[in-house]
C-alpha positions in Angstrom: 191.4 143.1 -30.8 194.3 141.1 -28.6 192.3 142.3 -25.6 189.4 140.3 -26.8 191.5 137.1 -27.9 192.6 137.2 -24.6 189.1 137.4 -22.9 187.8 134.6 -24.9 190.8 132.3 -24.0 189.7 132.7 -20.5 186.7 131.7 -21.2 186.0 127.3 -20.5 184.2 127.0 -23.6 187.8 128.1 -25.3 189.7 125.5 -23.8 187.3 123.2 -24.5 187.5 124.3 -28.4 191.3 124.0 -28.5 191.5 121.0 -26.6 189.2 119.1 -29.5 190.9 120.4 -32.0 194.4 119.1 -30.8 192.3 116.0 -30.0 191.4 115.8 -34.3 193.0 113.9 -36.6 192.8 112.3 -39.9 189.3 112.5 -41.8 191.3 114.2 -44.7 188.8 112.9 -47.1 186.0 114.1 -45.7 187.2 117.6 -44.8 188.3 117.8 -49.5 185.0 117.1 -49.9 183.3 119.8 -47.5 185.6 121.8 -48.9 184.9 121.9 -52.5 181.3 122.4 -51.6 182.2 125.7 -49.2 184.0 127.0 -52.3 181.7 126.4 -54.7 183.0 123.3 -56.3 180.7 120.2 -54.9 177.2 119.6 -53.7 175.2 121.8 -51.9 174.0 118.8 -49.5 176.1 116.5 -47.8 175.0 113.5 -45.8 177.5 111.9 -43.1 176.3 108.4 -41.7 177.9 106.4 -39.2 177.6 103.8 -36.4 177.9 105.8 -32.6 181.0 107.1 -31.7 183.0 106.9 -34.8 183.5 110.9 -35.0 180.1 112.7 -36.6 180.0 115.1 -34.3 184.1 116.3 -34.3 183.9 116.2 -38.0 180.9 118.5 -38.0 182.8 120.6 -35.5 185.8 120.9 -37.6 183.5 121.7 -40.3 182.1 124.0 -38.8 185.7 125.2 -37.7 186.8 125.7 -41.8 183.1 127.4 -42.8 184.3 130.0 -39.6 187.5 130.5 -41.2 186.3 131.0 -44.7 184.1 133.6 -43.2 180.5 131.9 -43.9 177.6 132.5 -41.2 177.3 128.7 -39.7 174.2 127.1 -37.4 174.7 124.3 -35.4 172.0 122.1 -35.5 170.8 119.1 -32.8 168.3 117.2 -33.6 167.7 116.0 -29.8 166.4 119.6 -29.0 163.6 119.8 -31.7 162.2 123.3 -30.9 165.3 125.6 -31.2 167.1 123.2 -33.7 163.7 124.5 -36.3 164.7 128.2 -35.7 168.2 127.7 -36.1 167.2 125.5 -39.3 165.5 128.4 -40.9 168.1 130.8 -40.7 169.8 128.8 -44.2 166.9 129.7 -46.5 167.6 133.5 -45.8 171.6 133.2 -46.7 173.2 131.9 -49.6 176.6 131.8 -47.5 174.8 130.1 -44.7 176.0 126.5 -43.7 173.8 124.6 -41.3 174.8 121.5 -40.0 172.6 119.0 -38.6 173.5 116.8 -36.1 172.1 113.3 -34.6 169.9 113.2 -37.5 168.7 109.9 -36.5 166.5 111.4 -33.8 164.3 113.0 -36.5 164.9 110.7 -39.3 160.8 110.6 -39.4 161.5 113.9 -41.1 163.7 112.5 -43.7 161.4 112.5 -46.9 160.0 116.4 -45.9 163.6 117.4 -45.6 164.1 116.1 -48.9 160.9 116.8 -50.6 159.6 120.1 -48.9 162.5 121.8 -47.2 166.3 121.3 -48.9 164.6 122.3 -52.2 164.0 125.9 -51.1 168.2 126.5 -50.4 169.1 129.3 -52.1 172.7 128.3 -54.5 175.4 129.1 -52.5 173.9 127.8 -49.6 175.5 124.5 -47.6 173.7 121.6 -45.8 175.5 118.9 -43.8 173.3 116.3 -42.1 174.5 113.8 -40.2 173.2 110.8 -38.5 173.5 107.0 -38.0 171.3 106.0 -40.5 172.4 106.0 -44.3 169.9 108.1 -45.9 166.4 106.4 -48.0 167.7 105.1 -51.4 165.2 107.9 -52.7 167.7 110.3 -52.4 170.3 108.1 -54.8 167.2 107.4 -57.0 166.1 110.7 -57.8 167.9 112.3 -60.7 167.7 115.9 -59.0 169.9 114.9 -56.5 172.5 113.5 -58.4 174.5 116.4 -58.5 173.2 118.3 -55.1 174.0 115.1 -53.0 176.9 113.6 -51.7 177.0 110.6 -49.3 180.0 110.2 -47.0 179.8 106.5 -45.0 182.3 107.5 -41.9 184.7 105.0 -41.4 187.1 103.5 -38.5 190.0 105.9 -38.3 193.3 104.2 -40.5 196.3 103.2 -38.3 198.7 106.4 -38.3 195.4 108.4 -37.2 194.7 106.1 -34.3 198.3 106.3 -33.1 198.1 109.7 -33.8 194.9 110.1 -31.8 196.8 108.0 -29.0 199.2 110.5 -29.0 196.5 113.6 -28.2 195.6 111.1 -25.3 199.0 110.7 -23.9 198.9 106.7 -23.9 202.6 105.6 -23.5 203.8 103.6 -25.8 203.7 100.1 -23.8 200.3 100.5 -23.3 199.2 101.1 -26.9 199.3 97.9 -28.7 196.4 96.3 -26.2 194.2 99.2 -26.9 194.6 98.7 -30.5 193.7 95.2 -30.7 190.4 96.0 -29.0 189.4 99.7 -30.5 190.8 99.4 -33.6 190.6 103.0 -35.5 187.4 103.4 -33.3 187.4 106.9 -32.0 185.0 106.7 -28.9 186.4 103.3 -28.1 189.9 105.2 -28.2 189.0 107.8 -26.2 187.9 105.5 -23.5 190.2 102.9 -23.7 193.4 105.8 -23.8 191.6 107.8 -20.1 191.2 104.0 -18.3 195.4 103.0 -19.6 196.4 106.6 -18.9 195.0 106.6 -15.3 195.3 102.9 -15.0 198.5 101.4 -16.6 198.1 97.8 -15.4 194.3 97.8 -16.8 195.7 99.3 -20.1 197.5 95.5 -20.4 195.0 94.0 -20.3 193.3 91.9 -23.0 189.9 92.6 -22.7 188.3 96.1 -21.9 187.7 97.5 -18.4 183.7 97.5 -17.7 183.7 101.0 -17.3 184.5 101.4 -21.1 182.2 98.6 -21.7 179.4 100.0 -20.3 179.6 103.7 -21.6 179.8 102.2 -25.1 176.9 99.9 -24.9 175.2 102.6 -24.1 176.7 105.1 -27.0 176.9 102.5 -29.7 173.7 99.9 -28.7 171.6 102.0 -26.3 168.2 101.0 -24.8 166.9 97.6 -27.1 163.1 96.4 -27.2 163.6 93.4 -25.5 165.3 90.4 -24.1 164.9 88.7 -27.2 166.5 91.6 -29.5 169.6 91.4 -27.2 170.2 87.9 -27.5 169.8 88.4 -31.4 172.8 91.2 -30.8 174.6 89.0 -28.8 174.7 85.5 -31.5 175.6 88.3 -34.1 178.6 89.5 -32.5 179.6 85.7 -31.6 179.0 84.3 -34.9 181.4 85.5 -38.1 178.7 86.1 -40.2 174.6 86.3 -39.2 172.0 84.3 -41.5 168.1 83.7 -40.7 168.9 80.4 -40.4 171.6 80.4 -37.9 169.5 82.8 -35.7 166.7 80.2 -36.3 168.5 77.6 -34.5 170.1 79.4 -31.8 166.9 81.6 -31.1 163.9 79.8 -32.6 161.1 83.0 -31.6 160.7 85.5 -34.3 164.0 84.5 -36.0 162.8 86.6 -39.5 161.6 89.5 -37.3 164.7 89.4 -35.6 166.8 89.4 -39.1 165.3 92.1 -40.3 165.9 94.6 -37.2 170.0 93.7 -37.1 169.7 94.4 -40.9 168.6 98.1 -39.9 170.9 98.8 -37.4 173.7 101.5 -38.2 176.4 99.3 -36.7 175.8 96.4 -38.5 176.6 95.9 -42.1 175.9 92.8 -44.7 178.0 91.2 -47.0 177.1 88.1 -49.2 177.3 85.6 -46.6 175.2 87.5 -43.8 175.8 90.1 -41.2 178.3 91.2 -39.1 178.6 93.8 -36.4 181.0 96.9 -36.3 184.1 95.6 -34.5 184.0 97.7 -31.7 180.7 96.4 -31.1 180.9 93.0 -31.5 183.5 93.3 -28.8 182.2 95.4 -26.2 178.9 92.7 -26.6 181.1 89.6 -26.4 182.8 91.4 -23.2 179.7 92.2 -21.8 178.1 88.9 -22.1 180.9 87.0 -20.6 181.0 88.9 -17.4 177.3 89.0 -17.2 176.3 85.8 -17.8 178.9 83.1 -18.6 176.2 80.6 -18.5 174.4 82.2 -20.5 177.1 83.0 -22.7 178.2 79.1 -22.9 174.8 77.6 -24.0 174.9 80.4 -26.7 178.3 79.0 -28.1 177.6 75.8 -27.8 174.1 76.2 -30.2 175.9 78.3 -33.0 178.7 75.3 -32.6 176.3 72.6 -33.1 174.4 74.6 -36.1 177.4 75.4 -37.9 179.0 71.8 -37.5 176.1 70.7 -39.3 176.5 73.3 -41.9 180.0 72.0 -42.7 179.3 68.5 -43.0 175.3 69.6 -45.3 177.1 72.8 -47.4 177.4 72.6 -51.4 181.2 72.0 -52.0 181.5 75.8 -53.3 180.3 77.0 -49.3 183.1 74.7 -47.9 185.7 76.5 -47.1 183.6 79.6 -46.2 181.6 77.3 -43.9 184.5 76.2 -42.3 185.6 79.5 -41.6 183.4 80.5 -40.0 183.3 77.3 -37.4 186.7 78.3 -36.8 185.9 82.1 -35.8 183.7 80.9 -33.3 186.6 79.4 -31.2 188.8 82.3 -32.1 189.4 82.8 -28.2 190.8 79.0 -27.7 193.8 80.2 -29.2 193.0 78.6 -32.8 195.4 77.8 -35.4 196.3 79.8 -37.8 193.3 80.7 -40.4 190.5 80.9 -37.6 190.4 84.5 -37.6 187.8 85.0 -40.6 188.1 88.2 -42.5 184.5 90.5 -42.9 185.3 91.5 -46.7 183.6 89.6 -49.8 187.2 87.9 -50.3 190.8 88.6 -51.3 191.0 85.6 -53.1 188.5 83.3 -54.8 188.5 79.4 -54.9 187.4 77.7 -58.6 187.3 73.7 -59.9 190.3 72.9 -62.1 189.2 73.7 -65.7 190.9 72.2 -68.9 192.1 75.5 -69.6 193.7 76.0 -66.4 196.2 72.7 -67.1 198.9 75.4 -68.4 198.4 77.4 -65.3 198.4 74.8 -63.3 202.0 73.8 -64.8 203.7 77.1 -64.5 202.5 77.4 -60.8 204.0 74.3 -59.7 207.1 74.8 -61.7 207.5 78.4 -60.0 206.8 76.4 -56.4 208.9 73.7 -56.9 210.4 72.2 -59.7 209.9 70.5 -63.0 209.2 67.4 -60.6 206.3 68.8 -59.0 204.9 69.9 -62.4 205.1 67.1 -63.4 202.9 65.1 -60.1 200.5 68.2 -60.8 199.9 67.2 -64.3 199.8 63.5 -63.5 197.3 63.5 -61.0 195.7 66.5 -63.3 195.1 64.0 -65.8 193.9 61.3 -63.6 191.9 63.1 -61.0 190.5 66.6 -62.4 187.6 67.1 -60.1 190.2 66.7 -56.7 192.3 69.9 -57.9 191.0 73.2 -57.0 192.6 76.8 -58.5 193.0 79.6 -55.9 192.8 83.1 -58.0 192.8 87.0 -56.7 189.8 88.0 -56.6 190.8 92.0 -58.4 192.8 90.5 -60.8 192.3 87.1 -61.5 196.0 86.3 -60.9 196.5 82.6 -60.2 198.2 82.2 -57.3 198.2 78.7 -55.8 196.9 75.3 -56.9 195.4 72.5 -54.2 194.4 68.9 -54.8 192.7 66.3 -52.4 193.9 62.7 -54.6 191.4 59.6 -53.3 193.4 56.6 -53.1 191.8 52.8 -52.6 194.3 50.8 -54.6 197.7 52.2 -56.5 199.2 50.8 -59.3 203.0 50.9 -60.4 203.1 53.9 -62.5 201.0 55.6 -59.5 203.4 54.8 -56.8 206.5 56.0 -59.5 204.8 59.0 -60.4 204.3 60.7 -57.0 206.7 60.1 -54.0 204.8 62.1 -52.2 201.7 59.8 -52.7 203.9 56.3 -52.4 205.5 57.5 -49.4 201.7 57.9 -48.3 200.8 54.3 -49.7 203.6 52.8 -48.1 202.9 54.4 -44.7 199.4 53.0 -44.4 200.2 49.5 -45.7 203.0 49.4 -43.1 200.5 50.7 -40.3 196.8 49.7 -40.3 196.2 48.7 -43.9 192.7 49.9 -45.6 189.9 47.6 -44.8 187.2 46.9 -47.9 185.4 49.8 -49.0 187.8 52.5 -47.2 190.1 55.0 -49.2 193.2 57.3 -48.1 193.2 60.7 -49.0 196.7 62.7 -49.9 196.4 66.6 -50.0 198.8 68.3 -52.1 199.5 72.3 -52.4 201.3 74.3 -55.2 201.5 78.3 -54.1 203.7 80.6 -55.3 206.3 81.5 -53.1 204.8 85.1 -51.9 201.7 83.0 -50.7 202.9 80.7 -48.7 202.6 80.7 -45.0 200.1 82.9 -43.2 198.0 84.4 -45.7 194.7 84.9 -46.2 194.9 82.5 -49.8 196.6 80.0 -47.3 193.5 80.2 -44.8 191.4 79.4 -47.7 193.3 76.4 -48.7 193.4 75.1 -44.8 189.4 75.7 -44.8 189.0 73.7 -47.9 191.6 70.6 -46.5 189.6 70.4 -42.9 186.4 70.5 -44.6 187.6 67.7 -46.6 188.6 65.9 -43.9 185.1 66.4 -42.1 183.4 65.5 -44.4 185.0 62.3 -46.2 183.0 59.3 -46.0 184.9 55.8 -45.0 188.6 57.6 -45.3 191.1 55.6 -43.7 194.1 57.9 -43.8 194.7 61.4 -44.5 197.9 62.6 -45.6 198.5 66.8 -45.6 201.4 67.9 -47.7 202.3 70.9 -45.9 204.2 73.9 -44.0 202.2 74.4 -40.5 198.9 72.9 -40.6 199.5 69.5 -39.0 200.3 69.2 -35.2 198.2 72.2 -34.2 195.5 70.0 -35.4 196.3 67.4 -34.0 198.2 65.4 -36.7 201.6 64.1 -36.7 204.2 64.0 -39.3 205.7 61.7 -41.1 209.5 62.6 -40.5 211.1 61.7 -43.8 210.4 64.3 -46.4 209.0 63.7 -49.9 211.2 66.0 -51.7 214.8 65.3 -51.4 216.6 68.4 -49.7 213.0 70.8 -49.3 212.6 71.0 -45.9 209.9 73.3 -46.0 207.0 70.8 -46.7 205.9 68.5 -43.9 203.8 65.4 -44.9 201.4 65.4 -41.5 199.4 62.0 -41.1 196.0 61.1 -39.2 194.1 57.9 -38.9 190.4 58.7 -39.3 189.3 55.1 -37.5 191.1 55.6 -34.7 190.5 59.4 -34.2 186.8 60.2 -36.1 185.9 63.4 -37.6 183.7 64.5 -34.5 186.2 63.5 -31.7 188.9 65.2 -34.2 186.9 68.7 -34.3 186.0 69.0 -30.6 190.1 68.4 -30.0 190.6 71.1 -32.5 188.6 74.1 -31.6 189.6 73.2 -27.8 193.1 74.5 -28.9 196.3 74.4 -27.5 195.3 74.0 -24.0 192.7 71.2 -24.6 190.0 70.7 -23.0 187.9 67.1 -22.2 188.0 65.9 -25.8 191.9 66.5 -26.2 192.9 63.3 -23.9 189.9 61.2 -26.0 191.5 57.7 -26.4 192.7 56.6 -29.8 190.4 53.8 -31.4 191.3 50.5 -32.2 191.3 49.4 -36.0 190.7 46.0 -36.7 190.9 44.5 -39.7 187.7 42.1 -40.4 189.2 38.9 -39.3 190.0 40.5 -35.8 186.9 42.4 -35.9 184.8 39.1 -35.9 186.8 37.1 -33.7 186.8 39.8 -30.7 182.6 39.7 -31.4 182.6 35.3 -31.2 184.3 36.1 -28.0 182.1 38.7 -26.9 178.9 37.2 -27.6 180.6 34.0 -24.9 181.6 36.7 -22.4 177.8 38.3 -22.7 176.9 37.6 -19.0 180.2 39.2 -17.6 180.9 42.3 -17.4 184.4 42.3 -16.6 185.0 40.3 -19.1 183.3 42.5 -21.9 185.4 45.5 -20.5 188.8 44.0 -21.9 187.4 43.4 -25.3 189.1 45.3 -28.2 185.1 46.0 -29.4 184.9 48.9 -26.2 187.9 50.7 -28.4 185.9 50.9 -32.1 183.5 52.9 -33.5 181.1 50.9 -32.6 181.1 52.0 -29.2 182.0 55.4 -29.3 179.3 56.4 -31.2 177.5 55.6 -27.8 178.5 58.4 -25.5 178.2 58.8 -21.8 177.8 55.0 -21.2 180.3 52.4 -19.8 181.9 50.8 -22.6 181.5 47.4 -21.4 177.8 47.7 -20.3 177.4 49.7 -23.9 179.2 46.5 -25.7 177.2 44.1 -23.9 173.9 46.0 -24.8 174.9 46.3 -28.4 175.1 42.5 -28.9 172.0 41.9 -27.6 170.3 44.4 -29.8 171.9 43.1 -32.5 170.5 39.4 -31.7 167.1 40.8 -31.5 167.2 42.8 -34.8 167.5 39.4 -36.5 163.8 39.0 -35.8 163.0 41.5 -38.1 164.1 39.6 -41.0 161.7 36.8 -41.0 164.6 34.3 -43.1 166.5 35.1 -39.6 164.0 34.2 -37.3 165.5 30.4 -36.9 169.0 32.0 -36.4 167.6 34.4 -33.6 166.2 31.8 -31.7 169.6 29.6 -32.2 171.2 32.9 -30.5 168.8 33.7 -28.1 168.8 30.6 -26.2 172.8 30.1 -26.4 173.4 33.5 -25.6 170.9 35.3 -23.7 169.2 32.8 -21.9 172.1 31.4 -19.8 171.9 27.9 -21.2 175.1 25.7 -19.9 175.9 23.5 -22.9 175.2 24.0 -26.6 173.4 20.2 -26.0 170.8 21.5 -23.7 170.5 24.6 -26.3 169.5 22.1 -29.1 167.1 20.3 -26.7 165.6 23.7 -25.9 164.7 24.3 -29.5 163.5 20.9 -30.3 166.2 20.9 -32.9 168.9 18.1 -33.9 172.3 19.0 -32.6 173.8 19.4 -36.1 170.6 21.6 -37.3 171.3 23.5 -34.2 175.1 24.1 -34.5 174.2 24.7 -38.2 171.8 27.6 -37.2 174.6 29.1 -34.3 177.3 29.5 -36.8 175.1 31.2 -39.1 173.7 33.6 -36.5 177.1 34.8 -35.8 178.7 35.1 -39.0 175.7 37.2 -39.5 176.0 39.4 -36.2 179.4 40.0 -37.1 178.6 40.8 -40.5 175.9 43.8 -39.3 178.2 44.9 -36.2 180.9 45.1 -38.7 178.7 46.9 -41.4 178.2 49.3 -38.8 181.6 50.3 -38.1 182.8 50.4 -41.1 179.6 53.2 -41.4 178.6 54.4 -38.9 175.4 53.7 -36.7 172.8 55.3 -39.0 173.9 53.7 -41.9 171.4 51.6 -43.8 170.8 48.6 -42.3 173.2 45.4 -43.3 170.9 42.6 -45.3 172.7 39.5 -46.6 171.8 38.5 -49.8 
């Protein structure tokens, strides 16, 4: 007997063995439920399904391993070699103690409803099937009572974080090295494998932060393979960029055969769905995004820049509920621009849960802020409560329904006494902006306020939804003035400052952050913050200037003098508004000077402006020296004249100034 040991440990194949199962860990779930079915105790067909790499074929090795053991006659089948893998196949109707295990299932999975139907049925009791593939098997299986009892479906998962070290371990990776090929294979086996032989032969490559392309390569081809066409990769490729995958999105990065394309991610092994669309494995999406970058960066640049632009949009056009998810998922996209905090979106259907205030939620709301602050801040929740029920929002976990943090987003145009004594937080606000650029007619200030519990506060995933919710307020809030963010870490990494006294006497923790939305709009404000850090083109953008309407109209009488000279225009406070920078790429003075002229020719459109066009046309655009000649020009008396001039710029300056207060496709100004 020892002599025979000891010719089959010099055998390859031996070492081989032994060497995988040192190299096995974890999958303790798994191996229960295999073994309550060898004993007698389970189903009698088990069905293993998993993306490429993540361990199907070990685990049916080490089953096979424990069906050895508990002396059982075991067939190995692979479904790549069709012929022999039939005979081997057979040999389980003959043997109730047989096992036969099937692997690469997806190769035949044409043969799934015969298996079912024609062939499992004739398994003597006793006997053991274990099929695995990358495909989940047909919801006939689940939908058949027969099989209720005689199946049991086994999704295989990432390996959990003491397995992966433990698997790092097997590999020899030293510990330096290990932290670098976590972030990027996760509890990925495969990945593992490949990452651990590159850092073990090649420490410096092992520190670095994205994979080598050897490992890149091998597991596009393990995990992707061979894809139908150019336009099925680039569908890949937008689904590992993007957070989450909708038709839509797909539709507007990759207009051809976007349904088509939907449907075929949907089916792929390696890429689930959740309620907001689909995601890729992580190992995957990364090996894709790696791929792409160093294949085609150009490429790779217009693709980002489309799923941007789309789900921009999709913040500023998404029902209130989507807000913070839409967000979310903007931010993910720059997740490489070293983002603030809350960019890294999360592929689970939600920890927490975001709901409107309810009545019955006032009491909630008051033991929350008494537990985060004080009977003080209790008492501004239930203030503004009363006053403003539709700004407050109610952040609950999801499992439990446990309250956990209250938010509110208070609209402000004017303040009255009891206001500005009820709140310090909101009259330290109010007295800010009045000292600063006070709101202009129509405008509003906005002051965000946060109650959480103390466990919650800081970088939490609760937190992340309460950031979403505050820049998708800021994005889209129509004529704000001011925005005013109560709290810990959100402000100067998005490129806010703070207001340096605090609102609470003697809590430092809170940080009242300040922006001016006129000087620094919502589009200008987003490109600066998914540049990150670093910046970028937009991050050195120019403040604007904020005029108030007597200013606003003056600089545009002195404009409309200056029209013929450009050098002129170029040192008017008009090139530093709105106004202008809603014209990109084009000199600001040129821009300026074509703007007035439009806005002289628009008056023909209206035909009670027709006399005051005319008046303007000839004074402004035509070069005339004196006002007299003007009035000769027009056949008019000089006091009809004059009378017509002063009316045709108060009303240019009444449109220009309709338009930046909002925006340049705003209706059109009419006087009444």
């Amino acid at each position: 007997m020892s002599a025979g040991i000891n010719n089959k440990a010099g055998l390859l194949g031996w070492r081989l063995q032994a060497a995988r199962e040192t190299a096995f860990v974890g999958r303790e779930e798994e191996l229960a439920v295999f073994n309550a079915a060898l004993y007698g105790g389970g189903c009698s067909v088990l069905y293993v399904h998993g993306p490429g790499g993540i361990g199907k074929s070990a685990l049916l090795r080490r089953f096979a391993h424990e069906a050895a053991v508990a002396g059982r006659p075991v067939s190995m089948v692979d479904a790549r070699m069709l012929e022999p893998a039939a005979s081997e196949a057979e040999l389980v109707l003959c043997d109730a103690d047989a096992v036969l295990l099937v692997d690469d299932f997806e190769r035949i999975q044409g043969l799934e409803g015969w298996l079912r139907e024609r062939f499992l049925p004739r398994l003597p009791m006793g006997a053991l099937v274990v099929i695995a593939g990358r495909n989940p098997p047909d919801m006939r299986w689940q939908a058949d009572p027969g099989w209720a009892g005689a199946l049991e479906v086994l999704p295989l998962r990432d390996l959990r974080a003491g397995d992966a070290q433990a698997l790092m371990d097997s590999a020899g990776v030293p510990a330096e090295l290990r932290e670098p090929l976590l972030a990027f294979a996760g509890g990925h086996p495969l990945a593992l494998l490949l990452g651990a032989a590159v850092a073990v032969k090649d420490g410096g490559a092992g520190r670095r932060g994205t994979p080598h392309q050897d490992v890149v390569a091998t597991l596009l081809d393990q995990l992707v393979g061979e894809l139908p066409s150019a336009a099925h990769r680039q569908a890949l490729e937008i689904c590992a960029h993007a957070y989450m995958t909708t038709e839509d999105l797909l539709r507007a990065v990759l207009p051809e055969d976007a349904g088509m394309l939907f449907r075929w991610l949907r089916r792929l092994p390696f890429v689930e769905s959740s309620s907001r669309g689909l995601f890729p494995h992580d190992v995957v999406r990364e090996v894709l995004e790696a791929d792409l970058r160093w294949r085609d960066p150009e490429g790779y640049a217009v693709m980002h820049d489309r799923i941007h632009a789309h789900l921009a949009d999709r913040v500023r056009t998404a029902s209130d509920a989507d807000v913070p998810g839409a967000v979310g998922a903007l931010l993910y996209l720059h997740r490489d621009n070293r983002a603030p905090a809350g960019s890294h979106g999360r592929h689970d259907e939600g920890e927490f849960q975001e709901e409107p205030l309810r009545e019955e939620d006032l009491k909630t709301l008051l033991r929350v802020a008494t537990v985060a602050g004080d009977t003080a801040a209790a008492g501004c929740a239930a203030f503004w409560a009363e006053r403003q029920p539709e700004a407050f929002r109610l952040y609950r976990r999801t499992e439990t329904g446990e309250p956990v943090a209250f938010s509110a987003w208070l609209r402000l145009a004017e303040l009255d006494e009891e206001e500005l004594t009820a709140d310090p937080v909101v009259a330290m606000a109010w007295a800010h902006a009045r000292a600063t650029t006070p709101l202009r007619a129509g405008e509003h200030l906005a002051v965000s306020r946060l109650w959480a519990l103390p466990p919650y506060r800081g970088n939490s995933p609760v937190m992340d939804l309460i950031r979403w919710r505050v820049i998708g307020n800021c994005l889209r809030s129509e004529r704000m003035a001011w925005s005013y963010i109560e709290t810990q870490q959100l402000g100067r990494h998005y490129g806010m400052r703070d207001i340096s006294e605090r609102p609470r006497p003697g809590d430092d923790a809170y940080t009242l952050f300040v922006h001016d939305w006129r000087a620094v709009p919502a589009r200008a404000w987003l490109e600066r913050l998914v540049a990150g850090p670093t910046g970028g083109p937009s991050a050195a953008t120019a403040k604007l200037a904020v005029l108030s309407q007597a200013e606003f109209a003056e600089a545009v009488r002195k404009a409309l003098r200056q029209l013929p000279r450009l050098d002129a225009l170029a040192a008017s406070p008009l090139t530093r508004t709105r106004l202008i920078a809603e014209r990109a790429g084009q000199n600001p003075a040129a821009a300026l000077g074509d703007l007035l002229r439009q806005a002289i020719d628009d008056l023909r459109e209206d035909p009670r402006s027709v006399k005051l066009h005319r008046a303007l046309s000839v004074t402004f655009l035509r070069g005339t020296p004196t006002q007299e000649l003007a009035a000769e020009r027009l056949g008019l008396p000089f006091t009809t004249y004059r009378r017509h001039l002063a009316a045709g710029i108060e009303r240019v300056c009444a449109d220009l100034w309709h338009r930046e207060l909002y925006g340049a496709d705003a209706p059109a100004y009419r006087s009444s």
